[in-house]
Every structure is written in C-alpha cells, then in structure tokens.
C-alpha positions as CSV (number, residue, x, y, z in Angstrom):
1,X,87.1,-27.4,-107.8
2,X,84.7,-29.5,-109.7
3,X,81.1,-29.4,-109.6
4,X,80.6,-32.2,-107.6
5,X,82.9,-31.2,-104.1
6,X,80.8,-27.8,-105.0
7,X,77.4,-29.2,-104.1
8,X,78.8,-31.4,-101.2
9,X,80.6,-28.3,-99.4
10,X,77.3,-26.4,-99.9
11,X,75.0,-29.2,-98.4
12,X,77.2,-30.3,-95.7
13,X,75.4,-27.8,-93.4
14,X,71.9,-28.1,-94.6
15,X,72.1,-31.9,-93.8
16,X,73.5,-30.7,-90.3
17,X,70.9,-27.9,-89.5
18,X,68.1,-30.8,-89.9
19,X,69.9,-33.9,-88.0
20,X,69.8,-31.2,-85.0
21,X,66.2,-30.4,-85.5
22,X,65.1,-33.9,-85.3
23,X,66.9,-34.7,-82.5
24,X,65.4,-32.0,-80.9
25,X,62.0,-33.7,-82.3
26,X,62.6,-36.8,-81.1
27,X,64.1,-35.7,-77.4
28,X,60.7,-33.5,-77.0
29,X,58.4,-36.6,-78.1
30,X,60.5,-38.8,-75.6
31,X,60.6,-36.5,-72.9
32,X,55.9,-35.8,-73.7
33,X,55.6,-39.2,-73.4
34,X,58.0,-40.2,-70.4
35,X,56.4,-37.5,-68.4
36,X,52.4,-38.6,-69.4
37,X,51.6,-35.0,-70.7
38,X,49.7,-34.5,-73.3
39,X,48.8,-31.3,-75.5
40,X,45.0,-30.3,-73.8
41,X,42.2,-31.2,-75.9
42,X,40.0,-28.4,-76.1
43,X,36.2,-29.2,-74.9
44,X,33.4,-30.0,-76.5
45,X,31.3,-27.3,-77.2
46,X,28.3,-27.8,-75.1
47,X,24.4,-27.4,-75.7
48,X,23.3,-24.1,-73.9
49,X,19.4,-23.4,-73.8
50,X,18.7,-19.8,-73.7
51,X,15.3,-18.4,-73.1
52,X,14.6,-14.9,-73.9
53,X,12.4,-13.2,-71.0
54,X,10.5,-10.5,-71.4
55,X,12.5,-7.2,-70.3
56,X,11.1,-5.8,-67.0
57,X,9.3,-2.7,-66.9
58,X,12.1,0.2,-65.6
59,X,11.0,1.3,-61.9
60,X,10.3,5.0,-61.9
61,X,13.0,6.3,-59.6
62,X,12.2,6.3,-55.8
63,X,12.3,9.7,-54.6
64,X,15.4,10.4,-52.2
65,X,14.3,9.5,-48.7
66,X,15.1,12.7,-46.4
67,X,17.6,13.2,-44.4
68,X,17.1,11.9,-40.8
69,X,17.1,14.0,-38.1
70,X,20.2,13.7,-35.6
71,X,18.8,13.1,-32.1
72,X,19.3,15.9,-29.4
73,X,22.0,15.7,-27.4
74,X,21.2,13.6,-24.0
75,X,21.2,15.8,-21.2
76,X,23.0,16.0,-18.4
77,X,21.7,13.8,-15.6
78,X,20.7,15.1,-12.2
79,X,22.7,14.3,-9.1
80,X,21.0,11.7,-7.4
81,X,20.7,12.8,-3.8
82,X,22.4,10.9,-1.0
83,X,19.4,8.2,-0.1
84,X,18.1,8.6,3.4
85,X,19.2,7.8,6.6
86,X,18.2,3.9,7.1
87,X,15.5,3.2,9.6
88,X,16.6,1.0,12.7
89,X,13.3,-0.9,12.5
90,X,11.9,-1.0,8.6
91,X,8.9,-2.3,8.7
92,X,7.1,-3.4,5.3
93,X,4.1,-1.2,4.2
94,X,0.9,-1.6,5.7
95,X,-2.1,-1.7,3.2
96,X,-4.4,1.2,3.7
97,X,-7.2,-0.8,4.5
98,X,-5.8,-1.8,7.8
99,X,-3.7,1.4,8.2
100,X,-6.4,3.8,8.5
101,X,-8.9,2.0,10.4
102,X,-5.9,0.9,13.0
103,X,-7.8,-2.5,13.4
104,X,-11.0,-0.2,14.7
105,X,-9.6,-0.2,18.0
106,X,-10.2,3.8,18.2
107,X,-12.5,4.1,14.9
108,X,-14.5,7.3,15.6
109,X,-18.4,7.3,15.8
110,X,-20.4,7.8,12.4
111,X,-23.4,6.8,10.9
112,X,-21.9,5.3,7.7
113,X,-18.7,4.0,10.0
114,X,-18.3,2.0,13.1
115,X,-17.2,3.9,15.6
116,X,-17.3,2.8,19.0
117,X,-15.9,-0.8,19.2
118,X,-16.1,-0.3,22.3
119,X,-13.8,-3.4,23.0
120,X,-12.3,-2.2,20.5
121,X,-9.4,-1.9,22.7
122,X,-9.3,-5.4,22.6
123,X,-10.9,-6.2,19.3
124,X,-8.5,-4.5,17.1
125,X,-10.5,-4.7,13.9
126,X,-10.8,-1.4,11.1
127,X,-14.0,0.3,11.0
128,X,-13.0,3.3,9.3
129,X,-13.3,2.4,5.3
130,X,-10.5,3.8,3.6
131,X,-11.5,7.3,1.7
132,X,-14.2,7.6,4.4
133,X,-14.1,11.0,6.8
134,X,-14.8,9.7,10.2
135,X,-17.4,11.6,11.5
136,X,-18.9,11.8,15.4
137,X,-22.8,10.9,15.1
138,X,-23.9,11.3,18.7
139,X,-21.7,14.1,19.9
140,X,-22.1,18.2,19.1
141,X,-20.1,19.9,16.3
142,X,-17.0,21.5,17.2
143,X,-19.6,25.0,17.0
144,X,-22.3,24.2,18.4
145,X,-23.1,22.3,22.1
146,X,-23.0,18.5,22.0
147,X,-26.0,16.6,22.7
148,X,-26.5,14.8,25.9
149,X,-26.3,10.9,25.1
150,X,-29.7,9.4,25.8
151,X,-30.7,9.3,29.6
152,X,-31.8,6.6,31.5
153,X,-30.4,3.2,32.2
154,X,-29.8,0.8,35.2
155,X,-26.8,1.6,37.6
156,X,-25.2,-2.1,37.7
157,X,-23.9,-3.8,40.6
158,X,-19.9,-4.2,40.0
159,X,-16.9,-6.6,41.2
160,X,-13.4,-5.6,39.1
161,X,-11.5,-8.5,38.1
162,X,-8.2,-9.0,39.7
163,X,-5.4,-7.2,38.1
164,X,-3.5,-10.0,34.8
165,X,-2.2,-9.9,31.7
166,X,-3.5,-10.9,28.4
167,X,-1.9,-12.4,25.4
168,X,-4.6,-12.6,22.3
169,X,-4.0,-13.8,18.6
170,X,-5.3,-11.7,16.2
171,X,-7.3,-12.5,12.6
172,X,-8.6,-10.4,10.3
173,X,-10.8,-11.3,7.0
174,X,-11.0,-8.7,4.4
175,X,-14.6,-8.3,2.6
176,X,-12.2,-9.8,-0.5
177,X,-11.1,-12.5,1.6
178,X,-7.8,-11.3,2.2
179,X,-6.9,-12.5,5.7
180,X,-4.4,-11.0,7.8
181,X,-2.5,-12.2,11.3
182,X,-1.8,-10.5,14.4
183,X,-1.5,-10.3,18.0
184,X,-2.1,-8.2,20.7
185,X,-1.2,-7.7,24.4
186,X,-3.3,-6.5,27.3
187,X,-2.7,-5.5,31.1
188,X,-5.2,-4.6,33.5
189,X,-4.3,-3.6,37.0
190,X,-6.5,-2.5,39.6
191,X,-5.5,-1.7,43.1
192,X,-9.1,-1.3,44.4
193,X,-8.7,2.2,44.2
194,X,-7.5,3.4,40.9
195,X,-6.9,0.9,38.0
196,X,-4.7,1.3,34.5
197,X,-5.3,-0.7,31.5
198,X,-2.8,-0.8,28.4
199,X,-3.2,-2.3,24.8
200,X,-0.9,-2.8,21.8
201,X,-2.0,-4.2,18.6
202,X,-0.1,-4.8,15.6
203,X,-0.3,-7.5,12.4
204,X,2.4,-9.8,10.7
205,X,3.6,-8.6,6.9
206,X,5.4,-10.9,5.3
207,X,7.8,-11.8,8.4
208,X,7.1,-8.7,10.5
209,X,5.3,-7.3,13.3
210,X,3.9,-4.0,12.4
211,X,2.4,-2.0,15.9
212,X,-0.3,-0.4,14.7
213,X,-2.2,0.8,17.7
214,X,-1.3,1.7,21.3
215,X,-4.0,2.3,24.1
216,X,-3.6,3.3,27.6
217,X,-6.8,4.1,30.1
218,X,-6.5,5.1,33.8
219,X,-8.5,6.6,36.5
220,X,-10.3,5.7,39.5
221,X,-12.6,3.5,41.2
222,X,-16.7,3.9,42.7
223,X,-19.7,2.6,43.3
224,X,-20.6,2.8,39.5
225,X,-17.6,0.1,38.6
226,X,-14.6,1.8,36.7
227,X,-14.2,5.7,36.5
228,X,-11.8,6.7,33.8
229,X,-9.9,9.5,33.5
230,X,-8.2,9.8,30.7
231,X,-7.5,7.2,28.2
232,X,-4.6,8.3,25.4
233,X,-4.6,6.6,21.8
234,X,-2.0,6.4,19.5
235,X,-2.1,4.5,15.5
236,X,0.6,4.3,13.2
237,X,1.1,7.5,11.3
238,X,-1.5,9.4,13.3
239,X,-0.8,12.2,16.3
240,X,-1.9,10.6,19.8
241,X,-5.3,12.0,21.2
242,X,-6.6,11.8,24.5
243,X,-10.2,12.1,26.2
244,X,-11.0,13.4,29.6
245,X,-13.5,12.4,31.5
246,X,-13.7,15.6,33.5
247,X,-15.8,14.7,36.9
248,X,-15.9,18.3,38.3
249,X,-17.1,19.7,35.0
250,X,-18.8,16.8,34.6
251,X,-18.2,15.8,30.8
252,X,-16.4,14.4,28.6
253,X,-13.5,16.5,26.3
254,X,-11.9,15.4,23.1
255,X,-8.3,16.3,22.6
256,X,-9.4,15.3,18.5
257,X,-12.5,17.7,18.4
258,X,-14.1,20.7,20.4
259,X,-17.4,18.3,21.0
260,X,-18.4,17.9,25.1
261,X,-20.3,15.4,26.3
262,X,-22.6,15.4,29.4
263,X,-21.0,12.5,31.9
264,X,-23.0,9.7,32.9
265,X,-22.3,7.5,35.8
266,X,-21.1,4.3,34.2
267,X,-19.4,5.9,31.5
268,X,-16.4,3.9,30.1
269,X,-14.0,4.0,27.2
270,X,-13.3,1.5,24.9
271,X,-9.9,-0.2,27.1
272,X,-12.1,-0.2,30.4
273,X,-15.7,-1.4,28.9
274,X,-14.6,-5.2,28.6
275,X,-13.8,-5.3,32.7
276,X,-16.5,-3.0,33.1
277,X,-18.4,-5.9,31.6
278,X,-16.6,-8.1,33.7
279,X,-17.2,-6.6,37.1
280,X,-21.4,-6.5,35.9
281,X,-21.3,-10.5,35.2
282,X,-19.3,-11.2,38.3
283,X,-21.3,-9.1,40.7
284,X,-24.5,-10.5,39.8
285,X,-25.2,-12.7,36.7
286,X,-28.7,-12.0,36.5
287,X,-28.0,-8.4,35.2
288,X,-27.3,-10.0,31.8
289,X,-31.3,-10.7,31.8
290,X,-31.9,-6.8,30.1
291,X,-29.9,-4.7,27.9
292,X,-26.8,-3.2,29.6
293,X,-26.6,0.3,28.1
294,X,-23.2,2.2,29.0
295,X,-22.1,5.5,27.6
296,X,-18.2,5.0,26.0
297,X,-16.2,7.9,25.2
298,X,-13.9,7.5,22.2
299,X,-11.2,10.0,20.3
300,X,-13.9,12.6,19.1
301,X,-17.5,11.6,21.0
302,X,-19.2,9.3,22.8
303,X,-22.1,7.3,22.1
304,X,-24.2,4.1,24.4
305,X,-23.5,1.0,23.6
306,X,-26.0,-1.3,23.9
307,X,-25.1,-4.9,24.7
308,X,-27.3,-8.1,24.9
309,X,-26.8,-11.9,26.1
310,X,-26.4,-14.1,23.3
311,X,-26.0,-17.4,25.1
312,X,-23.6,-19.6,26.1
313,X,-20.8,-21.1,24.1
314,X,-17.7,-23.3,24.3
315,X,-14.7,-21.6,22.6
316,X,-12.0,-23.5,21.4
317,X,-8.7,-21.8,22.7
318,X,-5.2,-22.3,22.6
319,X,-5.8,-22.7,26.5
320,X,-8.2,-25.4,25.9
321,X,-11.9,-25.5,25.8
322,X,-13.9,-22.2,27.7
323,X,-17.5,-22.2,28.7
324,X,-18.0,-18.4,27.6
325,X,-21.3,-16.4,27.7
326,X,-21.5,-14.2,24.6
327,X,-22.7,-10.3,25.0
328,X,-23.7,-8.6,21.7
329,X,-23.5,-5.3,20.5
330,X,-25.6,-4.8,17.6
331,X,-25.6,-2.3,14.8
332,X,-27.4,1.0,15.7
333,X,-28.7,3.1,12.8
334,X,-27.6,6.2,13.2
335,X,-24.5,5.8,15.6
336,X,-22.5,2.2,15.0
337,X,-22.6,-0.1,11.8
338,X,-20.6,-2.5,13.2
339,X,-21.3,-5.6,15.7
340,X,-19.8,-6.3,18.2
341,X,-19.2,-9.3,20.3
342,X,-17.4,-10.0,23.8
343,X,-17.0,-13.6,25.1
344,X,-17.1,-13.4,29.0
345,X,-15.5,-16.9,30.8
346,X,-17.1,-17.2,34.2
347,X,-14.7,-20.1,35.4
348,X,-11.5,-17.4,34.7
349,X,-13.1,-14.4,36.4
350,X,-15.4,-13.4,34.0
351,X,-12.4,-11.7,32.3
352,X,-12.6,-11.1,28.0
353,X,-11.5,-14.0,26.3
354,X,-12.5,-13.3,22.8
355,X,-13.9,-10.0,20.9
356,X,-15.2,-10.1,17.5
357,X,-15.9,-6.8,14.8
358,X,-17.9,-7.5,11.7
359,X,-18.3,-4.3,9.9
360,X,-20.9,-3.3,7.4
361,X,-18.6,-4.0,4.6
362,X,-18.4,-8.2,6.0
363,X,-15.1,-7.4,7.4
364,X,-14.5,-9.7,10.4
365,X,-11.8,-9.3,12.9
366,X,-11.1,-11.5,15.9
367,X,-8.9,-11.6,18.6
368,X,-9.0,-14.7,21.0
369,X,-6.6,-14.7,24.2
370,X,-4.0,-16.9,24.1
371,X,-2.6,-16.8,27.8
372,X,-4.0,-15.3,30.9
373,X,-1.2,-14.4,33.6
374,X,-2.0,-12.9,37.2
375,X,-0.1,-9.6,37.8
376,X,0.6,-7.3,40.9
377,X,-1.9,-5.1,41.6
378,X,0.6,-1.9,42.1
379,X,0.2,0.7,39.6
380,X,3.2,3.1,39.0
C-alpha cells in the first residue's frame, strides 16, 4: 500500500464527519430563519437612581398587650310569662291630668282645689291638679264635728222642668293648650213626686271613647224644689262613693269621709243643682235679681254655692242660635278656686244648655248640649 491510498483511507472519514456537521449547520440556519426566531438579545442595562435614606430609628418594642378577658357566659333567660288575658274593650291611656280630676264632675271641696262644680255633673271639667290631695274645706274632719255651712239665705219659689234627655259635646283646654274632645249624656225625670237624674262623661283618645265619670242622683220632691237622697259617683279607676242626704237625721253623710253636715232646705248635689236652677228661673225670673245661695253636697262635704246673673247671651249651638241668661259661680277663697258658669234657655224650659269650669290653673272645660229630647216621666 503506498503512501498516497494511506492518507486517502485515513481522511475519507474526517471529510465525512464535517459534510454532516454542516448540513446540520445549514438545516438549523434554514429552519431559524423560516420559523422568524431569533437568538434573544439581552437588554440594555438600564440607568437606576438609588438614593440612600437615612436608616430609621429602631422602635423600642411595644410591650405585649394583655390578654383579654373572655366574657361571662350569657345567662339563662327567664320564662316570659303567658301575657294577660285581652280586654274586651282596650281603651288607650288616659293622661293623668284628665284621669284624676274625672273632668271635675265630682272634684272634692278644697281651698287650693275646686271642689264643688256644682254642675259639675254636667260640666265635666278636672279640678283636682294632679299630685294634689283633695281636701274638704267647709266640712268637719273625719275626728272632729263638721261645721254647719253658713246660715241664712232665701227659700226660692220652684217649677221642675219636664222630664228630657240631654246630649252635650264636650271641650277641654289644657293650661298648655292641649285640647281635648268629649261628650256627655244626661237624663232628668221627674214624676212630680220623686225625680232621678243620670250623667256619663267620657273623652275621645285617638279614636276612642274613654267613660270617665258616671253620676246618678235621686230622691224626692217639696216645697223647697228638688230633695235628694242619695246621689252615687263613680270615675275611672276610683271605688264609687255615695252621699246621703239623711232628712230624719237631718244631715248630710259621706260614704268617702266620716264628715256630717247639718241639712239645709234647698240643699242640692252637683247632678240636681242645674234643674234646681231651672225650677228657680222658671218659677219666677225676678229671683235672679240677688245671689242665689244653695248648699251642694259632694263625695266628702258640702259647701254653698253662690251664683250670680251675668246677663244675657246668644249661644251659638248645634241646635241653632239660644237666647240664654248666664248664672255665675265665682271663686270663693277658702272653699272653690274655680268658676263656674251655667247658661239657662228660657225659650226651652229654662233647662242647662251650656256649663263652663275655668280652674285656677286657666283650665277651661265646656260642655254645650247638642240635642234636647222629651222623655217619660216614669221612673223605674
């Protein structure tokens, strides 16, 4: 073998290797820039800005905050108790202003009170301010004996009404202004022999009626006009009480207090003295010329009213237009506060057609009749 076919032999596969290698190459390259990838340029390094802060002072370590406390345990609850029965007829609360003076129908006798309204029957306005102990002014304690009311007076000629039935709107003012709405109904029968006369009173609260009063007087009849007997009184959330006017014993008892009072001819309670008032101004009008003085028994005294003619007005009335003659009842120190004022209509039988309280305080309450209706004269 010569030199030459040596050196061939021996290169033969050299030459090979790199024809494979650049094929491979040039495949690669093809392949790059076919598919439009290129090797990733590495960024440019960019400008970075540092500034060097001050280092912060190191915060003393806060101290470990303590461990709360678990709340206790909620106890048990109560059993709620079964609610009570419903009332038939709820009625909404009464404000005490009007509750405890009962629309001073039946507000006892006191200096710093009014006491006898003695239409109050009719008048249904509070005397009594609330917080104030109702107190008898012209009337013993229960310990001792009562004082005789005063003496004196004019015995009054007297023709009862005939026996009807009263319907009266009521309205109340508040020394605040408050004003409150009501009604009332009335019945006086009178046989000529014995008569009965019955009251209720209530107000309107929100859309109901609340009765707050309920009077009833009955007895006989004399020379001296109307001669009660005994005359009950119920208010809302009080007992009833009843006084006797006790002819053979000649006083007057209190079912409220252990007080007697001598018994005066006359003497009326506050239902009767309206048509007691009446019967005066239709027997003879000219009696109206001096004071009329009548002695009125109430829940726990009696004291005299004292009425005067005030003059004549026109009231404007849901039954039209009354010619009325006005009888006053002024304040008396030491037994009434209050003023009173009955409206008498001559062309309806002299019967009451309005009653006005105005208290001490400037509370005004005023009832004006409504309808008049003629009843039987039978009493049961």
């Amino acid at each position: 073998m010569t030199s030459v076919s040596y050196y061939s032999s021996r290169s033969r596969p050299l030459i090979l290797l790199a024809l494979i290698v650049a094929l491979h190459y040039a495949v690669i390259a093809w392949l790059t820039s076919h598919m439009g990838e290129s090797p990733e340029r590495s960024p440019l390094p960019r400008m970075v800005e540092i500034e060097l802060l001050p280092a912060l002072a190191a915060r003393p370590p806060q101290p470990a905050a303590p461990p709360r406390e678990r709340p206790p345990p909620p106890r048990p609850r109560q059993p709620i108790p079964p609610p009570p029965a419903p009332d038939l007829q709820p009625a909404p609360p009464v404000p005490p202003a009007v509750l405890e003076a009962g629309l001073d129908v039946a507000a006892p006798v006191s200096a710093d009170t009014e006491g006898a309204t003695a239409a109050g029957a009719i008048a249904a306005t509070p005397a009594v301010q609330p917080g104030a102990a109702p107190a008898a002014a012209d009337v013993q304690s229960p310990a001792a004996d009562a004082a005789p009311p005063p003496q004196g007076g004019r015995r009054y000629k007297v023709d009862l009404p005939p026996s009807a039935g009263f319907e009266l709107d009521v309205k109340r003012v508040d020394p605040n202004g408050t004003k409150w709405n009501g009604s009332a109904a009335m019945r006086w029968q009178s046989d000529g022999s014995r008569y009965k006369v019955g009251l209720e009173v209530g107000i309107t609260v929100l859309i109901a009626r609340v009765n707050l009063l309920a009077l009833d007087s009955e007895g006989s009849i004399d020379d001296a006009g109307i001669a009660p007997q005994t005359m009950r009184e119920k208010r809302r959330g009080r007992s009833q009480t009843a006084t006797h006017f006790n002819r053979e014993q000649r006083n007057i008892s209190f079912s409220a207090s252990e007080a007697k009072v001598p018994l005066l001819a006359g003497a009326q309670d506050k239902a009767s003295v309206p048509f007691q008032l009446a019967a005066i101004g239709r027997a003879d009008v000219k009696q109206f010329d001096g004071d009329i003085d009548i002695l009125v028994g109430e829940d726990k005294g009696a004291s005299v009213y004292r009425f005067q003619l005030a003059g004549e007005e026109e009231l404007d009335t849901a039954m039209g237009k009354l010619q009325t003659w006005r009888l006053a009842r002024p304040p008396k120190p030491g037994s009434y506060s209050a003023r009173l004022d009955i409206w008498l209509a001559p062309t309806l039988g002299w019967y009451p057609v309005q009653i006005r309280n105005t208290e001490a305080n400037g509370a005004v309450t005023t009832q004006t009749v409504t309808r008049i209706t003629q009843l039987d004269s039978t009493i049961q």
